[in-house]
C-alpha positions as CSV (number, residue, x, y, z in Angstrom):
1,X,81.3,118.9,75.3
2,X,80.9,119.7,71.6
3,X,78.9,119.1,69.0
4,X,80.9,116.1,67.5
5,X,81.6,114.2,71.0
6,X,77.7,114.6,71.3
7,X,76.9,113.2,67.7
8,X,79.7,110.4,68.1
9,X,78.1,109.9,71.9
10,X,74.6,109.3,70.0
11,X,75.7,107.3,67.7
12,X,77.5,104.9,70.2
13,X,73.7,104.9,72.3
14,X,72.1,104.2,68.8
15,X,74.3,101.6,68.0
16,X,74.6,100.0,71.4
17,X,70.7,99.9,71.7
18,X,69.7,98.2,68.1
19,X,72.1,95.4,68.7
20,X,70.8,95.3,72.2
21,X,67.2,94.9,70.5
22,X,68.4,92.5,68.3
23,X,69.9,90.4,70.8
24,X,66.8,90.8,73.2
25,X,64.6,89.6,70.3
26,X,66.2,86.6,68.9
27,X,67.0,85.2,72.7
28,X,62.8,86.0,73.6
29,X,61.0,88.0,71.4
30,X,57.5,88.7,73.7
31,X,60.0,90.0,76.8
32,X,61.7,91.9,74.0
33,X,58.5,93.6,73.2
34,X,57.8,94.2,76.6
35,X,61.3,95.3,78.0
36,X,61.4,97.4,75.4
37,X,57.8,98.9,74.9
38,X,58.0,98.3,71.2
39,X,55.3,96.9,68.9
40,X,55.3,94.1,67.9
41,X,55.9,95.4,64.4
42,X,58.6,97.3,65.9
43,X,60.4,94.7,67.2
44,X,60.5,92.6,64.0
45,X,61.5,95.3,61.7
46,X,64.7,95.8,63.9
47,X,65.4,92.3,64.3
48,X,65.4,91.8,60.9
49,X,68.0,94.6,60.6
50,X,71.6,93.7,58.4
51,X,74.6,94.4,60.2
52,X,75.3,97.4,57.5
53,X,71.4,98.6,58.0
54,X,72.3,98.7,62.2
55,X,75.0,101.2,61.1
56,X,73.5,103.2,58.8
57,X,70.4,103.7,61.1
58,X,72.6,104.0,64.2
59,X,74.6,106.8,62.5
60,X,71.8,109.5,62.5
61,X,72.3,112.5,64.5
62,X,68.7,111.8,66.7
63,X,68.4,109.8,69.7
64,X,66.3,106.3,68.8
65,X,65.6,105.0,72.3
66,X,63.7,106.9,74.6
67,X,63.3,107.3,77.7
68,X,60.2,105.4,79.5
69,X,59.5,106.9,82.7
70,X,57.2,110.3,81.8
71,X,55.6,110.0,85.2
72,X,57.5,111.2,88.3
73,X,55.2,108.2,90.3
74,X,57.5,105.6,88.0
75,X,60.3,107.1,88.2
76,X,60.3,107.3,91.6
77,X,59.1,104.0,92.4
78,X,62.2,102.7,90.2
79,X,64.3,105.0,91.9
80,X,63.2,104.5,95.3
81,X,66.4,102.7,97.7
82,X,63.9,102.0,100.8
83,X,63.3,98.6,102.0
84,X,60.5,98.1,99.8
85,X,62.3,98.6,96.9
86,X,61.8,95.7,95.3
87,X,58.1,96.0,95.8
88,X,58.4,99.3,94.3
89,X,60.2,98.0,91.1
90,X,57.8,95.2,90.6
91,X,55.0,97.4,91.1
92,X,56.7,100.1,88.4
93,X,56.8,97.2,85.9
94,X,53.3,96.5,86.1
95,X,51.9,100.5,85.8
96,X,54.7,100.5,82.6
97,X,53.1,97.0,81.2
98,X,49.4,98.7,81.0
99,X,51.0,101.8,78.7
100,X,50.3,101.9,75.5
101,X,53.1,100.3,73.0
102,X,55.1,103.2,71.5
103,X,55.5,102.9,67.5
104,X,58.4,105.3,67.0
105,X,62.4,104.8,66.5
């Protein structure tokens, strides 16, 4: 892969992620905030995003999502395919739920 299909690849993640936020937010903005692990602050500055200020921030070379699971217990309690799995999931949302909010995009 080269450097432009990986720039054009983050750009599509970028873009596909803001409208996500924005859609999560106007449908229920607290499980937004949640879902997401965005502040609250966050969460409104991106939902109050133009269509042309979606773009613009979406075009940057640098990935604005990130990836949640830092702890290999959560990951592998979201990954986990045993007959508890559900339990394991449920259990995952609630250790994520007591993290701290992250403030960055």
């Amino acid at each position: 892969m080269d450097t432009m299909q990986l720039q054009e690849g983050i750009r599509d993640i970028n873009l596909t992620y803001l409208m996500l936020v924005q859609q999560m937010v106007k449908e229920d903005k607290p499980a937004a905030i949640f879902r997401l692990g965005l502040s609250q602050e966050l969460v409104d500055l991106i939902g109050g995003l133009t269509p042309a200020q979606i773009i613009k921030m979406a075009s940057c070379n640098m990935l604005l999502c990130s990836f949640r699971f830092d702890e290999n217990t959560l990951l592998n309690m979201v990954t986990d395919y045993s007959k508890s799995r559900m339990m394991a999931q449920m259990h995952a949302a609630i250790l994520m739920s007591s993290q701290s909010v992250e403030e960055t995009v």
